[in-house]
C-alpha distance (Angstrom), angle and dihedral (degrees) to the residues before:
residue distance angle dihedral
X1 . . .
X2 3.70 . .
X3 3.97 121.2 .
X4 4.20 103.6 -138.8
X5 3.31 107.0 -150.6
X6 3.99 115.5 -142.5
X7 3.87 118.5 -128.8
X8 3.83 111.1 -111.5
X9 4.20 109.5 -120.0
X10 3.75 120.2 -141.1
X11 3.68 85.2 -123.2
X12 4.08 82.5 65.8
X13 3.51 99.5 42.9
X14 4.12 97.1 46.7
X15 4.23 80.6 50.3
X16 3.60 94.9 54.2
X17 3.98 93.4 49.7
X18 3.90 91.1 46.7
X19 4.07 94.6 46.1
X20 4.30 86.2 52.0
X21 3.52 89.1 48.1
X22 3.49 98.5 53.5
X23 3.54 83.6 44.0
X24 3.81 95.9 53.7
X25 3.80 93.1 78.7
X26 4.25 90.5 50.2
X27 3.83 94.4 52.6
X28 3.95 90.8 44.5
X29 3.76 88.7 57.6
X30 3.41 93.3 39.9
X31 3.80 90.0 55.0
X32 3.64 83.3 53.1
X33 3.91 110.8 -108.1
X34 3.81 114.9 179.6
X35 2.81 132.8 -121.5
X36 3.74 99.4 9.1
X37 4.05 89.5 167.3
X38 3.78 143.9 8.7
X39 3.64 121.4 -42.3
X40 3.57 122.7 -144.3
X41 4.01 115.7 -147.2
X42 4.17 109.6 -163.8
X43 3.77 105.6 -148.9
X44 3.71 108.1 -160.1
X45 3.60 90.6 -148.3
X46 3.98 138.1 86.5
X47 3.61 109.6 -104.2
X48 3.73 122.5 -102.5
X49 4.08 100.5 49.5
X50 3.77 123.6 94.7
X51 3.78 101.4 -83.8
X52 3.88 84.8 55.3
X53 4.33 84.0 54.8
X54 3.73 98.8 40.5
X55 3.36 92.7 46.5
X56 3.46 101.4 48.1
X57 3.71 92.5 55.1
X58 3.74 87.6 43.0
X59 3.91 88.8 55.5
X60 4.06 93.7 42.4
X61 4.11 87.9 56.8
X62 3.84 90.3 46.3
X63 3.87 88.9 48.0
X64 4.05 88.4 39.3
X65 4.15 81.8 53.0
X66 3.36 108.1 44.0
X67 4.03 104.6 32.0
X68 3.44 93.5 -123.6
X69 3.91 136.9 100.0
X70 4.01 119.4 -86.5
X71 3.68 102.0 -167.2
X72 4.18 121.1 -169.4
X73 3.83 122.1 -146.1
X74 3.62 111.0 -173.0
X75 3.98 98.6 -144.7
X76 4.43 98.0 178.0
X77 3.63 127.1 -175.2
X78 3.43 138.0 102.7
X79 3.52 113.0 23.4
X80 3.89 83.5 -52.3
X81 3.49 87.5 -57.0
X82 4.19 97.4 115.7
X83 4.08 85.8 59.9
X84 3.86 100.1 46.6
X85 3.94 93.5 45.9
X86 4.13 79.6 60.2
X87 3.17 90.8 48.3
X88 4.13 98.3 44.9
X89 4.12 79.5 55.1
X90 3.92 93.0 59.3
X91 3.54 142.7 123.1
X92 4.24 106.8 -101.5
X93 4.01 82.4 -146.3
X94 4.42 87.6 112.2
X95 3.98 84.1 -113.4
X96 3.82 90.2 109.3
X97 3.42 120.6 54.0
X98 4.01 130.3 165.0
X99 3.44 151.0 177.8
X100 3.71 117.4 -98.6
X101 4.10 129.0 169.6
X102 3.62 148.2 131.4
X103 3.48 96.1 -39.0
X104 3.91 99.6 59.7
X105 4.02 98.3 20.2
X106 3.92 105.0 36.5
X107 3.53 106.4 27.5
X108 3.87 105.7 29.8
X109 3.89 93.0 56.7
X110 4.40 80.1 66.2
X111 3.90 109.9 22.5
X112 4.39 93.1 47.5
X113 3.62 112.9 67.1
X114 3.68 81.1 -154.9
X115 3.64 140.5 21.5
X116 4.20 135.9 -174.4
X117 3.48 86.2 -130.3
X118 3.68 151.7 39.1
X119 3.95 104.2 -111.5
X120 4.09 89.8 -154.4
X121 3.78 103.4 35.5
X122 3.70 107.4 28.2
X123 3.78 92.8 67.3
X124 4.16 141.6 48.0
X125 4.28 112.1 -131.3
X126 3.16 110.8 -143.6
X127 4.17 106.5 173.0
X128 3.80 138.2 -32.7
X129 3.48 108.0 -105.2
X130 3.64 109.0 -160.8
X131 4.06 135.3 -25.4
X132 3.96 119.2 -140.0
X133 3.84 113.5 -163.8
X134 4.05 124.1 -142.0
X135 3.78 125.4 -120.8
X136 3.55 132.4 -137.2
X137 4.09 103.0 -142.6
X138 4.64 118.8 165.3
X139 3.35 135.2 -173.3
X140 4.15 116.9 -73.0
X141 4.59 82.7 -117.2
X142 3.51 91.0 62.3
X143 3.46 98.6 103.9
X144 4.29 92.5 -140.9
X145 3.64 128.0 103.4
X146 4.17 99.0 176.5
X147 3.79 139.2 36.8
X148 4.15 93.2 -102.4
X149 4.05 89.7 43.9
X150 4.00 85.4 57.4
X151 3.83 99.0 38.5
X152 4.20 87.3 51.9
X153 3.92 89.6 48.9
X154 3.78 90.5 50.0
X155 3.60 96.0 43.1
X156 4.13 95.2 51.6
X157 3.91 81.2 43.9
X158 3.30 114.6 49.3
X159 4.32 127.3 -175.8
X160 3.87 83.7 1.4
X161 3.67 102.3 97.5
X162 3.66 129.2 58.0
X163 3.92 138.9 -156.7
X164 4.08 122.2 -160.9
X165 3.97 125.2 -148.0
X166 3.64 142.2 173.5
X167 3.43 107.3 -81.9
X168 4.22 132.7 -45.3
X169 3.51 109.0 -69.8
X170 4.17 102.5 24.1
X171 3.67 130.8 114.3
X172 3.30 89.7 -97.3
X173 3.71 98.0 59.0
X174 3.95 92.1 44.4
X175 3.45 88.6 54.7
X176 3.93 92.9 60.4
X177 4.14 92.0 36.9
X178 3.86 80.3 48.9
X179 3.92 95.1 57.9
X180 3.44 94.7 41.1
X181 3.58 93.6 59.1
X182 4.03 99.8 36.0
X183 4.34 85.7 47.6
X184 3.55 93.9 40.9
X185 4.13 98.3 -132.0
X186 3.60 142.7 125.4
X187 4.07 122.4 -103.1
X188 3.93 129.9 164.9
X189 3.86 106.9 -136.3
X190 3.43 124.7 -138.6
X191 3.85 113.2 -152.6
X192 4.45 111.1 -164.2
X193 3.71 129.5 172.6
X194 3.63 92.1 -90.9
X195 3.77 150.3 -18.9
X196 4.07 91.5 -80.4
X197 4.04 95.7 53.7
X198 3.63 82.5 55.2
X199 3.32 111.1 41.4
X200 4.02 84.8 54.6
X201 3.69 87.0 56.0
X202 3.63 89.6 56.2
X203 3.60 103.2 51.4
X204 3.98 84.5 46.7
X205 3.30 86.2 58.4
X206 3.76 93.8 -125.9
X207 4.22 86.9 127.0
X208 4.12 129.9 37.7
X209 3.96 95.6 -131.0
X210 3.61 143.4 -30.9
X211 3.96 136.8 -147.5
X212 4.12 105.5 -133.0
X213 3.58 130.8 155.6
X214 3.85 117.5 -76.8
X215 3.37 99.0 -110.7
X216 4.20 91.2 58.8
X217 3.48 85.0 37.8
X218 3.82 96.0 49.8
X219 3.91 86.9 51.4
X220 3.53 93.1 67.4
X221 3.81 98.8 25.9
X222 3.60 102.5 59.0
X223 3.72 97.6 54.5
X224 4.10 94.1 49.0
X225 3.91 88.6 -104.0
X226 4.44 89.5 126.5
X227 3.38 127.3 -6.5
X228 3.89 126.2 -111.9
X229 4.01 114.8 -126.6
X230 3.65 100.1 175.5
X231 3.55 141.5 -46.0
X232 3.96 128.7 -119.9
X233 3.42 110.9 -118.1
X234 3.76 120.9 110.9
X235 3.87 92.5 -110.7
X236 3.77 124.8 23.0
X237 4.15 119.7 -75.7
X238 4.08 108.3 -95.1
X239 4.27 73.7 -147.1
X240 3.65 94.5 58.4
X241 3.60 105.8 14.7
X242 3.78 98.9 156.5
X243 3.84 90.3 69.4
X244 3.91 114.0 84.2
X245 3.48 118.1 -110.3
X246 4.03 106.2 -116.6
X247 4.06 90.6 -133.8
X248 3.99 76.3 68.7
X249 3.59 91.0 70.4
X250 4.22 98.2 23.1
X251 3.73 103.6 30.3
X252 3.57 114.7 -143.1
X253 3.94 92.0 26.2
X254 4.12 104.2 138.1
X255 3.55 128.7 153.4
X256 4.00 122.1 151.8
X257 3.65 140.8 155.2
X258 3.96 115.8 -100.4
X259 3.13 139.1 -177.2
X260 3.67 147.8 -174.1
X261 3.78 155.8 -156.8
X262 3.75 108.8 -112.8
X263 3.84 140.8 -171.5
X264 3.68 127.1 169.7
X265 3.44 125.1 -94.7
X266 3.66 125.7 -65.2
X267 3.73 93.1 33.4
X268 3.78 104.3 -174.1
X269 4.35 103.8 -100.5
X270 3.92 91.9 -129.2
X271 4.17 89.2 52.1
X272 3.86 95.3 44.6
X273 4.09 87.1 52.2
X274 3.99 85.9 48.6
X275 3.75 90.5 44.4
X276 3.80 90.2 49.1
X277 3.81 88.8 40.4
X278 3.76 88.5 60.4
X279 3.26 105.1 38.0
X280 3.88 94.4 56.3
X281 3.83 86.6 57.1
X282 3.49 100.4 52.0
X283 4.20 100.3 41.0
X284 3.97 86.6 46.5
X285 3.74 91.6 49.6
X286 3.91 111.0 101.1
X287 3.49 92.7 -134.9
X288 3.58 100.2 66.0
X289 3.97 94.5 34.6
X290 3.91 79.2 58.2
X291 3.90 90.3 55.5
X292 3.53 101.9 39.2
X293 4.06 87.6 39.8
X294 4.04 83.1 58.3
X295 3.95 88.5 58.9
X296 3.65 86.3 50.4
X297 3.82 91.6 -110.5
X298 3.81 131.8 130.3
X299 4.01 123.8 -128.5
X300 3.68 106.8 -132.4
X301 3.82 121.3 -178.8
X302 3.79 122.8 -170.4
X303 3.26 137.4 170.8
X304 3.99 120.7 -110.0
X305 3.76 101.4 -99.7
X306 3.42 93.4 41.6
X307 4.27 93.9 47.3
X308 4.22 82.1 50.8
X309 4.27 90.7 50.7
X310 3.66 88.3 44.2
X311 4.03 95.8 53.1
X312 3.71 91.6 39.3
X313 4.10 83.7 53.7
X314 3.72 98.5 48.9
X315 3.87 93.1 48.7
X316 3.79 96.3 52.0
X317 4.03 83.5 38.0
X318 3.96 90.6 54.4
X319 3.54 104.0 35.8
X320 3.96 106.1 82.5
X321 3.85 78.3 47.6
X322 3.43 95.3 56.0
X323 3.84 96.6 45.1
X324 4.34 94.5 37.1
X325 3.98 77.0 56.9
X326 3.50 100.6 59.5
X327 3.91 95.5 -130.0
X328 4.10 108.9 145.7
X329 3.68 129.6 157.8
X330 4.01 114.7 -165.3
C-alpha cells in the first residue's frame, strides 16, 4: 500500500517557525540561562550610607555583566535584620538577591535574643563582596600619639576615659569591647544613634576617642581635626597604610565590616555556580576595586564554601565578645 505524502502549505511552514520561536525563550530557560530578567538585591540598610554606595556599584557591574537589570531596594530596620527576614522568605528562583554580612549573620545569631530567621540555614552564600576595616581616631587633648602610648594612659587611669560608637552591638562597638579585652584596661562606652552623633561628640570633646569606619574617620583625620591611632584590620589598610595596624600592638586584634552576596536557601546549584561565576568577575575587575577602593572598601571574592566557613568563623569569633560586652536585645 502506498504512503501519499501531503504537500506542506506555506501557511504550515510560517506556523512551524513562529511556534519554535516562541519556544526559543522556554528551552533557553530550561537550559538554565541566568539571569533571564531583573534581579532584585534587598539591602538591609537605609539608603545613603556606604552599603547603599558599594552596593550600588556592585549591582551596576553585575547588571553591566550580565545584560540584565540589578535593581536595589533599601529594606532598613533592625540591624539589617527587617531586610534579611524578607529575604529568608524568598523565592530560590536567583530573582532575589541581597546583601547579607556581619551585622545580620555574625552578630545577630549573639546580640538578638531572637531572630525571624536562622542566620546560617535560612540563606545560600554565595561570595564576600567587600571588607571595610574600623579606625581608632581621639580627641587632639589626649596626650597619645600611638596604640601603646594610649593603652599605658588607660591602664594608669582606669574608668576615666571613654570611647563612643555606633550603636550596642555594631562593628564599631566590638571593636572598642575588643581592645579592652585584648589590652586589658578599663573604658566607659558611649553608645549614639550613629557614627556622625558621635564623631561630633568627639571633636567637642564631650568623649576621649571613638572607633568609626575609615571613611568618617578619614573626614576628620586628614585635615588634623582627630588623630588616627590605628585601624582594626588584621594587616594595615592599603587606603591608609601609614597608620599602624592595631594587631601591631595587640596581635590577633581584627574586627572589620563584611559583607556578602546572599540568596535564600535552596538556591538552585547551577545558579549559585553562575552567581559565583559572576561575582568573581566583577570584584576582580579593576574598575570596581577602583570604586569600592575610593569608599575605602576592599573587593573580596570567595567562593561559596569558603563565604559559609568564613561566616560560621566570625560568629563563633564574635560571640564571647558580644556576650563579655553586655550587648542583648530581647
Amino acid at each position: 500500500m502506498t504512503n501519499k505524502m501531503r504537500p506542506i502549505g506555506r501557511r504550515t511552514v510560517m506556523g512551524g517557525i513562529a511556534a519554535t520561536t516562541l519556544a526559543a525563550p522556554a528551552i533557553v530557560a530550561a537550559q538554565g540561562t541566568y539571569p533571564n530578567k531583573t534581579v532584585r538585591y534587598i539591602n538591609p540598610f537605609p539608603a545613603g550610607g556606604a552599603t547603599d554606595m558599594l552596593s550600588r556599584m556592585f549591582c551596576a557591574k553585575m547588571t553591566e555583566l550580565t545584560g540584565q537589570q540589578w535593581i536595589v531596594e533599601n529594606k532598613g530596620g533592625s540591624g539589617g535584620n527587617v531586610g534579611m527576614d524578607a529575604l529568608s522568605q524568598a523565592t530560590p528562583d536567583g530573582y532575589t538577591l541581597g546583601l547579607g554580612g556581619i551585622a545580620s549573620h555574625a552578630i545577630s545569631p549573639t546580640l538578638y535574643a531572637k531572630l525571624p530567621f536562622n542566620a546560617r540555614t535560612d540563606f545560600t552564600f554565595v561570595s564576600t563582596i567587600w571588607q571595610l576595616p574600623n579606625m581608632l581616631v581621639v580627641n587632639l587633648e589626649l596626650p597619645v600619639k600611638t596604640v601603646p602610648e594610649l593603652i599605658e594612659l588607660l591602664r594608669k587611669n582606669p574608668g576615666k576615659y571613654s570611647y563612643g560608637s555606633a550603636g550596642s552591638g555594631t562593628t564599631l562597638h566590638l571593636s572598642g569591647e575588643l581592645f579592652k579585652i585584648m589590652a586589658k584596661v578599663d573604658i566607659v562606652h558611649v553608645p549614639y544613634r550613629g557614627g556622625g552623633p558621635a564623631m561630633q561628640d568627639l571633636l567637642a570633646g564631650q568623649i576621649n576617642m571613638i572607633f568609626d569606619n575609615i571613611p568618617g574617620a578619614l573626614a576628620q583625620s586628614r585635615p588634623g581635626k582627630v588623630r588616627a591611632l590605628g585601624v582594626t584590620s588584621e594587616k594595615r589598610s592599603p587606603v591608609v597604610p601609614d597608620v599602624p595596624a592595631i594587631s601591631e600592638t595587640l596581635p590577633g586584634f581584627d574586627i572589620s565590616s563584611w559583607t556578602t552576596l546572599t540568596g535564600p536557601a535552596k538556591l538552585p546549584p547551577e545558579i549559585i555556580a553562575r552567581l559565583s561565576e559572576l561575582s568573581k568577575t566583577a570584584l576582580e575587575s579593576e574598575d570596581l576595586k577602583a570604586k569600592f577602593f575610593e569608599q575605602a572598601a576592599i573587593a573580596v571574592w570567595r567562593t561559596p564554601a569558603d563565604t559559609l566557613a568564613y561566616r560560621d568563623a566570625e560568629e563563633a569569633r564574635l560571640a564571647p565578645i558580644i556576650k563579655a560586652s553586655g550587648a542583648r536585645v530581647d
